[in-house]
SEKOLVEX-274775 format. One record per residue (C-alpha): x, y, z; residue in one letter. Coordinates in steps of 0.5 Angstrom, whole numbers, plus 500, padded with zeros to 3 digits. Layout:
N
XYZA/...
This chain:
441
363338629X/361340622X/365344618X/360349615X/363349608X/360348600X/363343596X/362345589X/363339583X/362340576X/363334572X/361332565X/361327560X/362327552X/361322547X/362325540X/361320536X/356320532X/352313535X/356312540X/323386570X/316383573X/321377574X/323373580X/330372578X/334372584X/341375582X/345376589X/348382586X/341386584X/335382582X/332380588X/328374585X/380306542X/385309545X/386313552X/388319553X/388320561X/389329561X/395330566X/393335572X/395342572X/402345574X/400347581X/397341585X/391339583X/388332582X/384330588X/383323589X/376320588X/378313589X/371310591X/371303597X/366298595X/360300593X/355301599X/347300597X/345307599X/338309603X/333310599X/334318598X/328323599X/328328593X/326335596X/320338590X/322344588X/320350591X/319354586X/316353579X/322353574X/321360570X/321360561X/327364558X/327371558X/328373551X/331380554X/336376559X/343378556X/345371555X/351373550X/354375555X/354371560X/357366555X/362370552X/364370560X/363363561X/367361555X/373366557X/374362563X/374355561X/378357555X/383360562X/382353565X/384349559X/390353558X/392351566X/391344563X/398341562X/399335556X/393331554X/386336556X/379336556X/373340560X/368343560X/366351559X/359349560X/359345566X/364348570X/360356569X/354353570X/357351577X/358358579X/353362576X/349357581X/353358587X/353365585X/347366588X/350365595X/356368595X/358374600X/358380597X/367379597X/366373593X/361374589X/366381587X/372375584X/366371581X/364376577X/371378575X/373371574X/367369570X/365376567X/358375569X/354381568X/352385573X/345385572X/339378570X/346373571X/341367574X/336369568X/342369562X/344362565X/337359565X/336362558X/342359555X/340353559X/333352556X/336353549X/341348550X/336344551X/333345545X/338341541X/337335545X/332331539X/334325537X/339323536X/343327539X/342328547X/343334550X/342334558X/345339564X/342338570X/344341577X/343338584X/343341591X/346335596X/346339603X/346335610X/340333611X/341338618X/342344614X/337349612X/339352606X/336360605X/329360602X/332366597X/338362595X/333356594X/328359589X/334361585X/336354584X/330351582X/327357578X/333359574X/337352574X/332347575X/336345581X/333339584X/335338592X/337331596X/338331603X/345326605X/348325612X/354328611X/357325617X/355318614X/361319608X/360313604X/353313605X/353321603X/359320598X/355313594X/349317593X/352323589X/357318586X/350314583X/347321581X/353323577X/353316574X/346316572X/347323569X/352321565X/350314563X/355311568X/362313564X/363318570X/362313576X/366316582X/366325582X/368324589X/370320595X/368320602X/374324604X/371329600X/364328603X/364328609X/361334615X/360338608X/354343609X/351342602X/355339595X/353342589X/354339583X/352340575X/353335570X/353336562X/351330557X/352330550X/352324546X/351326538X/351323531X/356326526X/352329520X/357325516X/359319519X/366315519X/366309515X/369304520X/373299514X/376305512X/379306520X/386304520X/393304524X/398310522X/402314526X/401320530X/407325532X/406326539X/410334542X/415330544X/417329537X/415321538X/411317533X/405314535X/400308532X/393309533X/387308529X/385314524X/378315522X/378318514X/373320509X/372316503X/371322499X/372329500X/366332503X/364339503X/365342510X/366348513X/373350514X/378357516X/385357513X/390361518X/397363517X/398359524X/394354524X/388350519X/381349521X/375344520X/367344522X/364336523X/357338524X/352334528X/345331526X/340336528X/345342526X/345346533X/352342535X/359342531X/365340533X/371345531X/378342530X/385347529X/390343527X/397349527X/402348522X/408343523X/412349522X/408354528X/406348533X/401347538X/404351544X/404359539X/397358536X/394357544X/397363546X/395367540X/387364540X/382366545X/374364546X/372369542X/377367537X/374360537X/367361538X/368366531X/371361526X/364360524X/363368522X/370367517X/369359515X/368359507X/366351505X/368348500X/371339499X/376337505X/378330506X/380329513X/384324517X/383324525X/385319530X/379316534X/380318540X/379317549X/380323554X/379323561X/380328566X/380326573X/378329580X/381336579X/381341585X/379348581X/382352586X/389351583X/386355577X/381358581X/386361587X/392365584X/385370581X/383370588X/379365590X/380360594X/378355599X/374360605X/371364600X/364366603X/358364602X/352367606X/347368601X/346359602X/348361609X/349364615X/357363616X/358358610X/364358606X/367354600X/371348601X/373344596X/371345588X/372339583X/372338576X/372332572X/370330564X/370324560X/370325552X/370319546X/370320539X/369315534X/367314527X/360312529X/354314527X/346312525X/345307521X/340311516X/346317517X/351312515X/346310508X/346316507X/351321508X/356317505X/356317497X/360312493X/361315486X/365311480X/369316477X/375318481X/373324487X/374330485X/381334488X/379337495X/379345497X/383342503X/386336506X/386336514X/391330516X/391331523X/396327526X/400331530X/397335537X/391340536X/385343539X/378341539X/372345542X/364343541X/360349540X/353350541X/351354534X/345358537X/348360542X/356361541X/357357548X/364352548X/360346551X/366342551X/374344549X/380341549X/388339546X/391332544X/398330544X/399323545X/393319544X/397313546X/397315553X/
């Protein structure tokens, strides 16, 4: 018998390390058109396992035409604040993270914006309280955030979010909920036999593998899979070069402190040089902007002083704190010491976040269709970050002078646990977030 459920997964992987209205928005509310850091789960239960039996080849799947040609952006949409409520909710997230974190804002808004689309008129209420999605062009905002990420995908960096809809291959999604998938989320549609989990589990499991360039392999298992109705997933891909990369001979083993107090050795990347960058000072914590080539993407650091620690500055930051770093940076020469590091996030079930705000496994789903409910929502991420960049980058953002270097504005040495964020500029959309406290693990 199948269980008439939507499985939402939103996965995402990172590797910031240099190389390596006359519309049809159909809103459902009122428009009708190196080292290794494995992340520690919530408090509440959370991880889900996705351990993958040997790889089945699977049938050749059929890959649905969109129904619907995918819309421009609308300049009018209110994408500021679909993404101050999409940034406010993954900051949520990550502070439900124990230890070691990495997630991504983007991805999983993105997810539920589309699902959104489907939800019953009670669900669609938490979502939108959750999420702070506006109550009117919320597909429209969405797809316009989603065409200017886009924009910052030139070489070299890459930059891709994209959206698939596996529904069992017996099971008609409503029209209404199909257009919007594809005008505003670029939602392509792959029918799997649910019933037939490996097979069902090894094709989403190879598209989330070729969209993230295999470091995703498995984002769920055929426990997972099978007898669903229609698994949704989103995917974001980010490989980007710093604008001033690391040079890998001044790379050396040093301590890092963990929270326990405990020290660490790992490999530190270090400029030569003190080099002008961004940076924020606060009475809590120091702040320093590590641009990307093309100049759309930034990684943030917030390192809290010794004396304050990483627990005081989470409580006191918001989103909207992050993403305003960049209205208060002065710039000036900073030398910066950080660790290369591996974060992993695996399977995660979001409702351990998600319910105590009221959504939980059974919400309604009707709008995708008739008596459909929501059964699972899963969350994984992978981030690298190393000191490599271009070749040409690397010729020619890195000066050697022969005098002594000038005295920096600010020395950054970021050995003991703190935050990062990747921000897209244009937008002011957190991409990716997360906190470092032992990169040994």
């Amino acid at each position: 018998m199948k269980i008439i459920g939507l499985l939402i997964v939103c996965c995402l992987l990172v590797s910031a390390c240099g190389a390596s209205d006359t519309d049809t928005d159909t809103d459902t509310d009122t428009d009708t058109n190196t080292v290794t850091a494995t992340v520690s789960e919530p408090t509440a239960p959370s991880k889900v396992s996705a351990t993958a039996t040997a790889v089945v080849e699977p049938e050749v799947p059929t890959l649905l035409e969109p129904t619907v040609v995918r819309l421009p952006a609308d300049p009018a949409a209110p994408t500021d604040e679909w993404v101050g409520g999409v940034n406010a909710a993954g900051w949520e997230f990550h502070r439900h993270l124990r230890g070691n974190a990495v997630s991504s804002p983007m991805s999983i808004g993105v997810a539920f914006s589309l699902s959104r689309a489907g939800a019953s008129a009670d669900s669609g209420a938490i979502l939108d309280e959750i999420f702070r999605f506006p109550p009117t062009g919320l597909h429209r905002a969405a797809n316009a955030v989603d065409l200017r990420l886009a924009e910052a995908s030139v070489e070299p960096t890459t930059l891709e979010v994209a959206n698939r809809l596996f529904p069992d291959d017996g099971f008609e999604l409503l029209p209404t909920f199909i257009d919007t998938a594809s005008a505003h989320y670029g939602a392509s549609i792959q029918p799997v036999n649910t019933a037939d989990a490996a097979n069902a589990s090894n094709t989403i499991n190879r598209w989330v593998t070729d969209s993230t360039r295999g470091l995703i392999p498995v984002i769920v298992s055929e426990d997972v899979v099978r007898n669903q109705e229609l698994i949704l997933v989103n995917t974001v891909y980010l490989k980007a070069d710093w604008l001033v990369p690391f040079l890998p001979e001044l790379t050396s083993v040093e301590d890092f402190t963990t929270a326990e107090g405990e020290p660490v050795a790992v490999p530190f990347m270090s400029d030569y040089n003190p080099v002008v960058r961004p940076f924020v000072q606060m009475p809590q914590f120091d702040a320093v902007k590590l641009p990307y080539e093309g100049g759309e993407l930034a990684m943030w650091l917030i390192l809290p002083h010794e004396s304050v620690g990483l627990p005081a500055v989470e409580e006191s930051l918001s989103a909207e704190t992050l993403t305003g770093l960049d209205d208060i940076a002065q710039e000036g020469l900073v030398h910066l010491t950080m660790p290369k590091w591996e974060q992993a996030l695996p399977p995660t079930d979001l409702f351990g976040w998600l319910c105590p705000l009221g959504f939980c496994a059974g919400a309604g789903f009707d709008g995708i269709a008739p008596g459909v409910f929501i059964t699972a929502a899963l969350h994984g991420a992978k981030v690298i970050v190393d000191e490599k960049g271009t070749e040409a980058a690397a010729a020619t953002a890195i000066s050697f002078a022969d005098s002594a270097p000038p005295e920096p504005d600010l020395v950054f040495v970021a050995d003991r646990p703190f935050l990062w964020a990747i921000t897209h500029l244009d937008t002011a959309a957190i991409l990716f977030m997360g906190r470092l406290v032992n990169p040994s693990e």
